[in-house]
N, CA, C and O atoms as a Maestro MAE file, in Angstrom:
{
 s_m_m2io_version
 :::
 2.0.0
}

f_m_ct {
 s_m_title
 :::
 protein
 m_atom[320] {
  # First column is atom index #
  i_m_mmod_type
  r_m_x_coord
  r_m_y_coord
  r_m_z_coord
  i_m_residue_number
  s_m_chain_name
  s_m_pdb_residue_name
  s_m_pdb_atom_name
  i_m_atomic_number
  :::
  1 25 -106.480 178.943 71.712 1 A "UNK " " N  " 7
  2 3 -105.485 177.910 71.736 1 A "UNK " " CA " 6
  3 2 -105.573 177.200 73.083 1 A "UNK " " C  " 6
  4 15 -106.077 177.587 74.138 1 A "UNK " " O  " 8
  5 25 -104.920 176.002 72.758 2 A "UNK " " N  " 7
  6 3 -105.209 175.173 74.121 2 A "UNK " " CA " 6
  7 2 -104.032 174.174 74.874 2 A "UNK " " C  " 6
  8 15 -104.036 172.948 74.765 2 A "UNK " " O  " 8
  9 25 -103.422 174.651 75.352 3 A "UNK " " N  " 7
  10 3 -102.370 173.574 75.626 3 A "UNK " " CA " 6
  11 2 -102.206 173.266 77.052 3 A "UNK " " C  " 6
  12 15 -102.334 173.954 78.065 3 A "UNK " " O  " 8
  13 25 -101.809 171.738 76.798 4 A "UNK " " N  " 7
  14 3 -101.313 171.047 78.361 4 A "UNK " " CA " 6
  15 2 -100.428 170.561 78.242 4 A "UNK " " C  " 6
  16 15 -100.087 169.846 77.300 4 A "UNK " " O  " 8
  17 25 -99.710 170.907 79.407 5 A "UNK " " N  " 7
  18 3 -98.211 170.715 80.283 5 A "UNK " " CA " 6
  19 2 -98.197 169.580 81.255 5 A "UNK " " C  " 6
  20 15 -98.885 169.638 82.275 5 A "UNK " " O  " 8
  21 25 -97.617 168.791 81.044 6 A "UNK " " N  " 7
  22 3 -97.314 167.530 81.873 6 A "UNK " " CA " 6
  23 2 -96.279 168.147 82.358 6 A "UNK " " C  " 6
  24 15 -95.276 168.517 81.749 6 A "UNK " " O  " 8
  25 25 -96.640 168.300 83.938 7 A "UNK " " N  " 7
  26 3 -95.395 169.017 84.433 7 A "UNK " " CA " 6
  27 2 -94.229 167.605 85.503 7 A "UNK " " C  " 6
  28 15 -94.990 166.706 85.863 7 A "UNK " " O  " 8
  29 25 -93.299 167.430 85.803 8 A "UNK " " N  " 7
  30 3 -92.566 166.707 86.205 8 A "UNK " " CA " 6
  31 2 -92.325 165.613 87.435 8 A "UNK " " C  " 6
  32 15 -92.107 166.122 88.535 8 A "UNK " " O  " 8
  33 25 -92.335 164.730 87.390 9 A "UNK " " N  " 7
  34 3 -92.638 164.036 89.131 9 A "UNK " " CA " 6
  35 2 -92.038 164.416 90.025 9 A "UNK " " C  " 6
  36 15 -92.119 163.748 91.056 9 A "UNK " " O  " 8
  37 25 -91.317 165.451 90.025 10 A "UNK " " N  " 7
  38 3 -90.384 165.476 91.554 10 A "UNK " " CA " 6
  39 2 -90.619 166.676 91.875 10 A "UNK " " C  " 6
  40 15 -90.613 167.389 90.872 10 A "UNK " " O  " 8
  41 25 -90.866 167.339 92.998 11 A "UNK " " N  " 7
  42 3 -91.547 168.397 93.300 11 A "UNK " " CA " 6
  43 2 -90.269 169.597 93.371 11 A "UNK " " C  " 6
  44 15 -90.654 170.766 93.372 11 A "UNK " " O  " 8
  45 25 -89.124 169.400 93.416 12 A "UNK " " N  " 7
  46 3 -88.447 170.264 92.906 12 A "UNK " " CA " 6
  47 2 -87.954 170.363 91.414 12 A "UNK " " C  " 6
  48 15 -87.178 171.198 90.951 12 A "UNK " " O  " 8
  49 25 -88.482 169.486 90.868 13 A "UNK " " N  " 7
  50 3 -88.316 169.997 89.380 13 A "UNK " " CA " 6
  51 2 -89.395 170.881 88.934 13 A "UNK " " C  " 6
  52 15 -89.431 171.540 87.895 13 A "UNK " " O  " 8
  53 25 -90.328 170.798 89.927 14 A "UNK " " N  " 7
  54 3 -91.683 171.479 89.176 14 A "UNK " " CA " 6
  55 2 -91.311 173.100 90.104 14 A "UNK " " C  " 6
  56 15 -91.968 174.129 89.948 14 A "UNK " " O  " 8
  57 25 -90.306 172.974 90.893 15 A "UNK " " N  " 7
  58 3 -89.404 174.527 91.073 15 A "UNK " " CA " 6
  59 2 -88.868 174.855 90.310 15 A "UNK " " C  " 6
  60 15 -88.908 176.063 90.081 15 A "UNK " " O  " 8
  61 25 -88.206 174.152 89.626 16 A "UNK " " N  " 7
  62 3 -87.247 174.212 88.872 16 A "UNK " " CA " 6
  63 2 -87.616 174.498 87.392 16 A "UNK " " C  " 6
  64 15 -86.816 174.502 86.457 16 A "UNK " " O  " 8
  65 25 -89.092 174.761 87.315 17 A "UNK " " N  " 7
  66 3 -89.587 174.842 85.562 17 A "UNK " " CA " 6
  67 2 -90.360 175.905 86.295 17 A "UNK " " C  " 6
  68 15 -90.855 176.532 85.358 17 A "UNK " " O  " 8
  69 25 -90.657 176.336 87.115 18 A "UNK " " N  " 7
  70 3 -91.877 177.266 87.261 18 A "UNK " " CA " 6
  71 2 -91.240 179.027 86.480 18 A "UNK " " C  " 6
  72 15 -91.819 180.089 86.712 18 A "UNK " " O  " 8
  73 25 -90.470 178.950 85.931 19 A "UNK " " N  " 7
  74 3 -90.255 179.969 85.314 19 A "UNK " " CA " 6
  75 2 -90.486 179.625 83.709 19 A "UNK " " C  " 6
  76 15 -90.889 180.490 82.931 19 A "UNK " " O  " 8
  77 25 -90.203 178.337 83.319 20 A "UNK " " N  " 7
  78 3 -90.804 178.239 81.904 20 A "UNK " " CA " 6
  79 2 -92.330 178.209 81.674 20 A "UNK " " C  " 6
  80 15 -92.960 178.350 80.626 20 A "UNK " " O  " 8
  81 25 -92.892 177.919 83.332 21 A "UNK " " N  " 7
  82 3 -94.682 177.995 83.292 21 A "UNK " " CA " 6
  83 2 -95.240 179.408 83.279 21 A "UNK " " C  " 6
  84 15 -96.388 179.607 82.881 21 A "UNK " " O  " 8
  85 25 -94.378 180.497 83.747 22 A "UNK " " N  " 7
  86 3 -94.599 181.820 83.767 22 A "UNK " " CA " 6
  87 2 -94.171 182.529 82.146 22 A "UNK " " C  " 6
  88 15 -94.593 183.580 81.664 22 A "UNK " " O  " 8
  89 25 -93.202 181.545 81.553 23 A "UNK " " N  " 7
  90 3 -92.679 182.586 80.522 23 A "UNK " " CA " 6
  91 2 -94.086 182.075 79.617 23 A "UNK " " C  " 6
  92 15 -94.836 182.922 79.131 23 A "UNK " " O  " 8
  93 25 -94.366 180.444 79.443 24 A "UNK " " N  " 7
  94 3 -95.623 179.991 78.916 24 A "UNK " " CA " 6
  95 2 -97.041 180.941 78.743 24 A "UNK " " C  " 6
  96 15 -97.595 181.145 77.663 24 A "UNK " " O  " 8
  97 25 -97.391 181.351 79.771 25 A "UNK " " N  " 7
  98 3 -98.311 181.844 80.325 25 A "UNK " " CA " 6
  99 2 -98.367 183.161 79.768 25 A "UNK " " C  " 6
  100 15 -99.424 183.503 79.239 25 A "UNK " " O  " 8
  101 25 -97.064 184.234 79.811 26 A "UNK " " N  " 7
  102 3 -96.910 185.471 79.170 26 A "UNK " " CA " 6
  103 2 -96.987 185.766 77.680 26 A "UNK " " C  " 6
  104 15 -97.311 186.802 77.099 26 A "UNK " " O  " 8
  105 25 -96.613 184.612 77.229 27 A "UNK " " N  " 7
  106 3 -96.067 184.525 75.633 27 A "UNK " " CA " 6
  107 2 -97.729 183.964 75.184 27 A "UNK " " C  " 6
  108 15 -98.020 184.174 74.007 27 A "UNK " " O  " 8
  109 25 -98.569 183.425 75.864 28 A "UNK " " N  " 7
  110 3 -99.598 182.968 75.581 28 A "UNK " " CA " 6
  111 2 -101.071 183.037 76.440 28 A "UNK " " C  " 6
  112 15 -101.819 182.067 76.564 28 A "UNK " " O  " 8
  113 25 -101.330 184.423 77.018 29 A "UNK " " N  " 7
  114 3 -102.170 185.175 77.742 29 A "UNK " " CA " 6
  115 2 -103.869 184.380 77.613 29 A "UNK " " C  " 6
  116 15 -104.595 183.991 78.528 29 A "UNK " " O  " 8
  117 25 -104.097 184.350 76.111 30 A "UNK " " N  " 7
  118 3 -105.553 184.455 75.998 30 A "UNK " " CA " 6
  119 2 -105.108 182.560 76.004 30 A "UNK " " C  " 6
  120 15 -105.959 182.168 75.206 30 A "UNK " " O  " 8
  121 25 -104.541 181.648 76.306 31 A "UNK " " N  " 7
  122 3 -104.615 180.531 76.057 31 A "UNK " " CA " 6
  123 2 -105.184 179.275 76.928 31 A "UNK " " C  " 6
  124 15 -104.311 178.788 77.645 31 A "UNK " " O  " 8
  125 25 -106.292 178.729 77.009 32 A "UNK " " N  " 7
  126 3 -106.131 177.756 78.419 32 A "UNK " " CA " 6
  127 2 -105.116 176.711 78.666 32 A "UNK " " C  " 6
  128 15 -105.028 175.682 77.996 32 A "UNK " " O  " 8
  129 25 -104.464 176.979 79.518 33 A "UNK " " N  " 7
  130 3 -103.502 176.359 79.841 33 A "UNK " " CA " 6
  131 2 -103.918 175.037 80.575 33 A "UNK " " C  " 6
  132 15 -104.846 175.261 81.352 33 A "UNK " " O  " 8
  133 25 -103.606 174.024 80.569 34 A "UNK " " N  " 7
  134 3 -103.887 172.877 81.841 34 A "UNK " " CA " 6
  135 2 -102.889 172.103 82.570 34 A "UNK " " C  " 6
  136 15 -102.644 171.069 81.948 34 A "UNK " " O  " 8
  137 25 -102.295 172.193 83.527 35 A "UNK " " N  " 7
  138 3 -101.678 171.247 83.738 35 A "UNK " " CA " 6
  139 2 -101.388 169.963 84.492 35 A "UNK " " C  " 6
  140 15 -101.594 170.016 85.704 35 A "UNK " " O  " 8
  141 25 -100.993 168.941 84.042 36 A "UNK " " N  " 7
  142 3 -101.197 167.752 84.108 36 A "UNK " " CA " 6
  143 2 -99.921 167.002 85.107 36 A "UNK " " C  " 6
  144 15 -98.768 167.125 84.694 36 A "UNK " " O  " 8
  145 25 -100.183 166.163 86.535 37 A "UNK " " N  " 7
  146 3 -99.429 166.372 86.911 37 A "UNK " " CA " 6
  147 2 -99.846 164.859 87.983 37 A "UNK " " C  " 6
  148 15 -100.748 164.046 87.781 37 A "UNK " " O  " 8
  149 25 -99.177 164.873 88.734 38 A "UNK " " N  " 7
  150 3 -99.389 163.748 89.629 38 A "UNK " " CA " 6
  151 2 -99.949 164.677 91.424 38 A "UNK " " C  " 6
  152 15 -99.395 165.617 91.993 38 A "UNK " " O  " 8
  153 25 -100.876 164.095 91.721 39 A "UNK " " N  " 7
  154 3 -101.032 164.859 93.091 39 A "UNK " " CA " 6
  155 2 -100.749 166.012 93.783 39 A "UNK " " C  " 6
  156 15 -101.192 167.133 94.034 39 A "UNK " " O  " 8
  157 25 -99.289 164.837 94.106 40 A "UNK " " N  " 7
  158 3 -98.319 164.987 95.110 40 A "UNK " " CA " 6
  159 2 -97.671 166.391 95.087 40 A "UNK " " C  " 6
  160 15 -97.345 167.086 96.049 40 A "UNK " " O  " 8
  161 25 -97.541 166.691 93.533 41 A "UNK " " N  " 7
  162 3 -96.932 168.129 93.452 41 A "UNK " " CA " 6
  163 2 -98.021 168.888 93.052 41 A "UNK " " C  " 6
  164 15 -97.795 170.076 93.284 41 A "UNK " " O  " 8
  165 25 -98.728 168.767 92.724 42 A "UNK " " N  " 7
  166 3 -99.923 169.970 92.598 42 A "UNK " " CA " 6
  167 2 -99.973 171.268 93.724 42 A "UNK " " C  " 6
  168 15 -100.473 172.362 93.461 42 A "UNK " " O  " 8
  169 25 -99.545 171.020 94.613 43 A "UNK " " N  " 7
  170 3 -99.540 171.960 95.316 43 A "UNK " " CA " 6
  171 2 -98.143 172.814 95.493 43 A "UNK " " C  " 6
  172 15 -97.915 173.242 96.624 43 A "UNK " " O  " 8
  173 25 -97.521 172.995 94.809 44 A "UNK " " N  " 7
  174 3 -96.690 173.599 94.415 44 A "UNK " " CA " 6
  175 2 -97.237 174.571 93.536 44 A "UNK " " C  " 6
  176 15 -97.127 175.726 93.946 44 A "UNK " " O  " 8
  177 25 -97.767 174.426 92.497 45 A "UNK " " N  " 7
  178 3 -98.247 175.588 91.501 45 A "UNK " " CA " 6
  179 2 -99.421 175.819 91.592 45 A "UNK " " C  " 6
  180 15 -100.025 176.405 90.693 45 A "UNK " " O  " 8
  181 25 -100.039 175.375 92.783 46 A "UNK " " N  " 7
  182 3 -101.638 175.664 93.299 46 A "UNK " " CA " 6
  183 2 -102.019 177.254 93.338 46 A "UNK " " C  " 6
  184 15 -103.060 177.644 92.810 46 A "UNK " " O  " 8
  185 25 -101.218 178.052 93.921 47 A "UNK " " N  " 7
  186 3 -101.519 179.264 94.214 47 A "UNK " " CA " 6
  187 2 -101.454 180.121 92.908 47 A "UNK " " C  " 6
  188 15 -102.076 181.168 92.728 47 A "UNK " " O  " 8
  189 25 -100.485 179.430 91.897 48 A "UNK " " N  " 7
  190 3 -99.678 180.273 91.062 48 A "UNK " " CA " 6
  191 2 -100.872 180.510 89.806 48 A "UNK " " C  " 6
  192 15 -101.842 179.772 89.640 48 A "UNK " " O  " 8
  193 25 -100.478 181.949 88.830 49 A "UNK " " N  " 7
  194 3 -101.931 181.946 87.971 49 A "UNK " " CA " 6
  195 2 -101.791 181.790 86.514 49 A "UNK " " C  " 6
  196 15 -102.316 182.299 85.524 49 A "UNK " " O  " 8
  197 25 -100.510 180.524 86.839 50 A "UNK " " N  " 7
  198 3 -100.291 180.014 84.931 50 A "UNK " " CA " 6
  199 2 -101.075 179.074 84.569 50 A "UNK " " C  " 6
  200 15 -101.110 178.838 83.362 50 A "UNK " " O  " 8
  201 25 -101.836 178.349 85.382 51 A "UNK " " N  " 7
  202 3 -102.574 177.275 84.936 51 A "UNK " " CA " 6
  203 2 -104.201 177.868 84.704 51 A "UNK " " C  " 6
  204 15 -104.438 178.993 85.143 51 A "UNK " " O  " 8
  205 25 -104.891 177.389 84.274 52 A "UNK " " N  " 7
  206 3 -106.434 177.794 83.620 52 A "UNK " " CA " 6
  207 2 -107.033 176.698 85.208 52 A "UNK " " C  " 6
  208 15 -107.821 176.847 86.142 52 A "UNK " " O  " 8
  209 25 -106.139 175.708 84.750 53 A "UNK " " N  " 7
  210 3 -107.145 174.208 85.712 53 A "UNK " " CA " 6
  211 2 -106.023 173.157 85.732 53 A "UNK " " C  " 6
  212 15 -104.893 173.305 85.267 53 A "UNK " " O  " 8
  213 25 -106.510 172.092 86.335 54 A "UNK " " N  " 7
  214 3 -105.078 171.260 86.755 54 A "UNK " " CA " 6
  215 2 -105.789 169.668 86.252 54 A "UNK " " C  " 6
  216 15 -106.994 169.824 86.051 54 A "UNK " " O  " 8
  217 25 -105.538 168.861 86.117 55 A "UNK " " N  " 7
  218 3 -105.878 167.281 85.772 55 A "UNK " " CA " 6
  219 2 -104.935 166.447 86.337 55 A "UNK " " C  " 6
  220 15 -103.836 166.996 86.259 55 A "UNK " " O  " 8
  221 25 -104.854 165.118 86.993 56 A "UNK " " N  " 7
  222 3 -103.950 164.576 87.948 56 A "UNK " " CA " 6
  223 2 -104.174 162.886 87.106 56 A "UNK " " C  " 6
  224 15 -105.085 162.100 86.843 56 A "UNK " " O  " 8
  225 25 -102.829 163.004 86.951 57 A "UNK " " N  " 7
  226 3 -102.570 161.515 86.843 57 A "UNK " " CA " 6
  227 2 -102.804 160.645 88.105 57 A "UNK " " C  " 6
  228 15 -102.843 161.180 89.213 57 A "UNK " " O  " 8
  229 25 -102.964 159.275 87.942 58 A "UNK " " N  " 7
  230 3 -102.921 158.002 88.992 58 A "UNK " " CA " 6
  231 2 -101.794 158.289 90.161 58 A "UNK " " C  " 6
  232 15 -101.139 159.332 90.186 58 A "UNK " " O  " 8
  233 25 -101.714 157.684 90.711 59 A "UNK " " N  " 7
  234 3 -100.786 157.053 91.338 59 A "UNK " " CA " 6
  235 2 -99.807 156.210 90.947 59 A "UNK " " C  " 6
  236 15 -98.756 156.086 91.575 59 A "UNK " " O  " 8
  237 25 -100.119 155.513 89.780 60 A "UNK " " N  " 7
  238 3 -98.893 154.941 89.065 60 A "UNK " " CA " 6
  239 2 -99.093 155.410 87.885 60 A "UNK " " C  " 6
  240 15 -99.604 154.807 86.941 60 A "UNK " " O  " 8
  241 25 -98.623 156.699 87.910 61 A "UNK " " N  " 7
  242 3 -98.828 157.425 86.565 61 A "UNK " " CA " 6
  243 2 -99.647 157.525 85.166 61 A "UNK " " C  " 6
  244 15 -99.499 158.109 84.092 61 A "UNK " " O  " 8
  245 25 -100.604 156.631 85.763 62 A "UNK " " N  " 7
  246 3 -101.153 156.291 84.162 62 A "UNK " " CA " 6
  247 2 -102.021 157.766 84.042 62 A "UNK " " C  " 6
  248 15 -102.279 158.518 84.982 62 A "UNK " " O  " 8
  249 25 -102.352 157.932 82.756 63 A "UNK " " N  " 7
  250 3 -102.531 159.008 81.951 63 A "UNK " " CA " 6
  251 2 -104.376 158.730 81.387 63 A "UNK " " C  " 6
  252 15 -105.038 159.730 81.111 63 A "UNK " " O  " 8
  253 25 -104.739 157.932 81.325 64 A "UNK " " N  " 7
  254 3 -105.877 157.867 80.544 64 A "UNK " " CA " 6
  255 2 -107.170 158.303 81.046 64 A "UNK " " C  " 6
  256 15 -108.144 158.471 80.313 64 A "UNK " " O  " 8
  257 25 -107.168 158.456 82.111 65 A "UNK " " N  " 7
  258 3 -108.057 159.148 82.494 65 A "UNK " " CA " 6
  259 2 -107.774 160.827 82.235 65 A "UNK " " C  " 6
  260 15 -108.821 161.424 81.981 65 A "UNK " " O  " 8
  261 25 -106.732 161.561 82.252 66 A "UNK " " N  " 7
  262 3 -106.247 162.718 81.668 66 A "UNK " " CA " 6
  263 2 -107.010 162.881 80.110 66 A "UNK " " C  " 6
  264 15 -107.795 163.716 79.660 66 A "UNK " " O  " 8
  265 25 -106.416 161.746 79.583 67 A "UNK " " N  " 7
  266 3 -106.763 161.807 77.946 67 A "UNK " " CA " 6
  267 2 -108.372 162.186 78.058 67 A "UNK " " C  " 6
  268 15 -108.841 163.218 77.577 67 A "UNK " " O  " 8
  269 25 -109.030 161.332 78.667 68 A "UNK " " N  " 7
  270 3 -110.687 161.024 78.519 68 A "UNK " " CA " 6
  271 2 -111.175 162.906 78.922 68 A "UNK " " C  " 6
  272 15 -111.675 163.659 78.085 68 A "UNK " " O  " 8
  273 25 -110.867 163.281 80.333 69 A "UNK " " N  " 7
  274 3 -111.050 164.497 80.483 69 A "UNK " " CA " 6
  275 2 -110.714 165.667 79.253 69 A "UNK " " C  " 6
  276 15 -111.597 166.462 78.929 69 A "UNK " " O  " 8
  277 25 -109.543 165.689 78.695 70 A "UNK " " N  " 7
  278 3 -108.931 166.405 77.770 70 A "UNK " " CA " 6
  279 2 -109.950 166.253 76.705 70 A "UNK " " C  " 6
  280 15 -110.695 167.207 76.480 70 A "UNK " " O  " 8
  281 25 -110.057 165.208 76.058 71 A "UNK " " N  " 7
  282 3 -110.946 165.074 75.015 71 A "UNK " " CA " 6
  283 2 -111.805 165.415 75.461 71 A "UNK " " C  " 6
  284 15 -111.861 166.575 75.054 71 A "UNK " " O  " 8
  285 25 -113.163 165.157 76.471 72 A "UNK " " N  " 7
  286 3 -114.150 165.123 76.628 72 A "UNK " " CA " 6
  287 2 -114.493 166.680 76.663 72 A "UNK " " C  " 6
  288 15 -115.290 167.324 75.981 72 A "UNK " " O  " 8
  289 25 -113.614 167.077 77.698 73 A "UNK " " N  " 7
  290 3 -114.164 168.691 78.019 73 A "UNK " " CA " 6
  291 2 -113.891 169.535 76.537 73 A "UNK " " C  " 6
  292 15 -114.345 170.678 76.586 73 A "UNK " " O  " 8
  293 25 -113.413 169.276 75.591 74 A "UNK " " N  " 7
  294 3 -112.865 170.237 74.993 74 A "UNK " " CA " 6
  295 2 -112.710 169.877 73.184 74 A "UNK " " C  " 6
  296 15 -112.522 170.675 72.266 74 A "UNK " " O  " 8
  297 25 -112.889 168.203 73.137 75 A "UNK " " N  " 7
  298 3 -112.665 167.466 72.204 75 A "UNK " " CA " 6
  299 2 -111.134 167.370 71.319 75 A "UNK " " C  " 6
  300 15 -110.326 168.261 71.581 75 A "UNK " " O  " 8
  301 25 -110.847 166.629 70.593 76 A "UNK " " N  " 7
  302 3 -109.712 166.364 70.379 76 A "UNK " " CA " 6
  303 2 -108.704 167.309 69.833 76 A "UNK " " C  " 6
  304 15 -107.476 167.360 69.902 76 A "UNK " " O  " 8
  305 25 -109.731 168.131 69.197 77 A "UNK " " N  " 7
  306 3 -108.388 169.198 68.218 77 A "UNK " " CA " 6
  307 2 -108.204 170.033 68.797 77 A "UNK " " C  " 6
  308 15 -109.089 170.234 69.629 77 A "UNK " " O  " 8
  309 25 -106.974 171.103 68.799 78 A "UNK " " N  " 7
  310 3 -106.986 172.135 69.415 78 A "UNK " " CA " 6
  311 2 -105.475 172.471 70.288 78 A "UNK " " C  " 6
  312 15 -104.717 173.440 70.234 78 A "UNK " " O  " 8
  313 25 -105.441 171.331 71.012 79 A "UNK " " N  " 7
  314 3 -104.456 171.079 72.011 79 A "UNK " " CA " 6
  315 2 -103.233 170.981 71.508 79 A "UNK " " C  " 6
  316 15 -103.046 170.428 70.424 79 A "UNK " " O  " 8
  317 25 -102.249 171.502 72.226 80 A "UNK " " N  " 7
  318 3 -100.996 171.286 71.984 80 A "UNK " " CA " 6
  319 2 -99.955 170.566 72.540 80 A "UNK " " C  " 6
  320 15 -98.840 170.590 72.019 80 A "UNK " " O  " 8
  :::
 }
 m_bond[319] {
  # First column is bond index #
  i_m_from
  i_m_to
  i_m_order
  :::
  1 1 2 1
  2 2 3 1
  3 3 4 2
  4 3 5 1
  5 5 6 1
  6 6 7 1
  7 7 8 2
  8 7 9 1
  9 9 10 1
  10 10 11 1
  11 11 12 2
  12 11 13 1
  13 13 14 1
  14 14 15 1
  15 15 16 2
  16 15 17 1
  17 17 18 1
  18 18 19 1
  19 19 20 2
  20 19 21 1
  21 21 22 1
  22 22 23 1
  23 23 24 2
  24 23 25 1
  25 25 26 1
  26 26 27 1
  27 27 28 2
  28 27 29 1
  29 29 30 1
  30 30 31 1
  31 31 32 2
  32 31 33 1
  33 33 34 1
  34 34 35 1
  35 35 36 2
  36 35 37 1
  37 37 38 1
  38 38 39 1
  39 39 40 2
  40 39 41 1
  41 41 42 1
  42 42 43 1
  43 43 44 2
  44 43 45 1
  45 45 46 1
  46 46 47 1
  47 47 48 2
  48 47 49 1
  49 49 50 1
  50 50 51 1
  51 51 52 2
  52 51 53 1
  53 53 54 1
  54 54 55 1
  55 55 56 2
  56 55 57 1
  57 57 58 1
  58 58 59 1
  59 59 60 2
  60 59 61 1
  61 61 62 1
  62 62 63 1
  63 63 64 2
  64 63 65 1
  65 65 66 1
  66 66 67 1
  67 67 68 2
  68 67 69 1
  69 69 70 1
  70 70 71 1
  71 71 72 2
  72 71 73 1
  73 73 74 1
  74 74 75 1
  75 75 76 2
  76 75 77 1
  77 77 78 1
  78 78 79 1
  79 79 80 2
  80 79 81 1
  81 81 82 1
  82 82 83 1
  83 83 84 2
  84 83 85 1
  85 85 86 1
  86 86 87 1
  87 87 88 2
  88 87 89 1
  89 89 90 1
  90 90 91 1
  91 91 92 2
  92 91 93 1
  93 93 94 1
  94 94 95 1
  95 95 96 2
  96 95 97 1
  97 97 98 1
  98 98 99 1
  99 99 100 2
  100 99 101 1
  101 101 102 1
  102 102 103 1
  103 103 104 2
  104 103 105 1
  105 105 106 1
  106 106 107 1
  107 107 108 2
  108 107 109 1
  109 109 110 1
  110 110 111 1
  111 111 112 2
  112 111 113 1
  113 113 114 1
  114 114 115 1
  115 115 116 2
  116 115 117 1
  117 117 118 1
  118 118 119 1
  119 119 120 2
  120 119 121 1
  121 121 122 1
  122 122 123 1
  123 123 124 2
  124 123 125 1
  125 125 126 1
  126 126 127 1
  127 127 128 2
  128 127 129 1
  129 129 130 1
  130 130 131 1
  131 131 132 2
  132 131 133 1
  133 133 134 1
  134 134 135 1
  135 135 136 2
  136 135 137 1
  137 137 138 1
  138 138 139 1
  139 139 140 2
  140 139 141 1
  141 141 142 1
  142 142 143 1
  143 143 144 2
  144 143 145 1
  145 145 146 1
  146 146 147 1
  147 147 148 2
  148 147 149 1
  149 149 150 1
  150 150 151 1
  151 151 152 2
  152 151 153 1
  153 153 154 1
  154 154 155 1
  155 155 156 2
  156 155 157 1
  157 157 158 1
  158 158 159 1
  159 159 160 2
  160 159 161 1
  161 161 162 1
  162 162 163 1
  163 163 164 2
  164 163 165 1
  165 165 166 1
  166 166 167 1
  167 167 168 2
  168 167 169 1
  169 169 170 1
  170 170 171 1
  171 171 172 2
  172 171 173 1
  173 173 174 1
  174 174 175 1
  175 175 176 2
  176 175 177 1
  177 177 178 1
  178 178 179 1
  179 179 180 2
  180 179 181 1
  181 181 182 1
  182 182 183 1
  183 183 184 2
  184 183 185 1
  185 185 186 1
  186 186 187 1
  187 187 188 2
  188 187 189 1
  189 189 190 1
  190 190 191 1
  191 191 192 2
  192 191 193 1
  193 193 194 1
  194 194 195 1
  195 195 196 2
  196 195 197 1
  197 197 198 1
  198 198 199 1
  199 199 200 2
  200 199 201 1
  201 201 202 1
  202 202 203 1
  203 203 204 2
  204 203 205 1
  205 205 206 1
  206 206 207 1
  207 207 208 2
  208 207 209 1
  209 209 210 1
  210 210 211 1
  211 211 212 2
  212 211 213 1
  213 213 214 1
  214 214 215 1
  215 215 216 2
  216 215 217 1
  217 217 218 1
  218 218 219 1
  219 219 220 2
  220 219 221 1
  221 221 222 1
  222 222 223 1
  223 223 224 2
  224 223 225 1
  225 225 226 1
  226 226 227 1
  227 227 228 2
  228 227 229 1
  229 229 230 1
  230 230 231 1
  231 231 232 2
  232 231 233 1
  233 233 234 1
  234 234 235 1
  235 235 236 2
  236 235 237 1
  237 237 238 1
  238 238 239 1
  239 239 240 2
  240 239 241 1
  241 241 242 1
  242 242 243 1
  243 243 244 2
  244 243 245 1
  245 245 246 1
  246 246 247 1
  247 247 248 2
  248 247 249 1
  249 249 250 1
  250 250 251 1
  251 251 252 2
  252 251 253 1
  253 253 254 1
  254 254 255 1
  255 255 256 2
  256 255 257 1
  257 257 258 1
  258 258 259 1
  259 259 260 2
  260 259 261 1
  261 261 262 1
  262 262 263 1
  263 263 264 2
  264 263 265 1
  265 265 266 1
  266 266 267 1
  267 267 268 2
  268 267 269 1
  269 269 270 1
  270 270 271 1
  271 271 272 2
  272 271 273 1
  273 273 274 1
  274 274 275 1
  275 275 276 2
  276 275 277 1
  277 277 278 1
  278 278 279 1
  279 279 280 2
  280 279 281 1
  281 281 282 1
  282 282 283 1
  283 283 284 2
  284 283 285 1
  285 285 286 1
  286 286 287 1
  287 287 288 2
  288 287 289 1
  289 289 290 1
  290 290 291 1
  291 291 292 2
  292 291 293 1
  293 293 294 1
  294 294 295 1
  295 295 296 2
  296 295 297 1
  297 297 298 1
  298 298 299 1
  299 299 300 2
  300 299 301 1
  301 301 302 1
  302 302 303 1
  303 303 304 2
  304 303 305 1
  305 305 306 1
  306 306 307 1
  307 307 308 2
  308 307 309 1
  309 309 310 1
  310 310 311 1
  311 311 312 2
  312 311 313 1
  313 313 314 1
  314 314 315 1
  315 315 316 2
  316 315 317 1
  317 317 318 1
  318 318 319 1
  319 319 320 2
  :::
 }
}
């Protein structure tokens, strides 16, 4: 299974969920996880070992380069 988490723009919200990224992670062991995020907060859940790998939106949030990676590495089905 394969799922990615767009996790939140404000770097204390992404405190503020890091227990739904841990319960994620438990409930779903064998799963690659990815999460998708803007920069700036990436380093917040950098150390942490719920993510498989990380993918970074723009600077003005756009997403499509996310999509292209997502698909590409892994192709379209699968993901959640």
């Amino acid at each position: 299974m394969k799922i990615a988490i767009f996790l939140p723009n404000w770097i204390g919200d992404v405190v503020m969920a890091t227990p739904a990224f841990r319960a994620l992670r438990e409930q779903y062991p064998l799963a690659e996880i990815v999460g998708v995020c803007k920069p700036y907060v990436a380093d917040v859940v950098a150390a942490a070992p719920w993510f498989d790998r990380m993918e970074f939106l723009d600077r003005k949030g756009r997403w499509r380069g996310v999509g292209r990676a997502l698909r590409g590495c892994c192709g379209a089905n699968g993901w959640i």
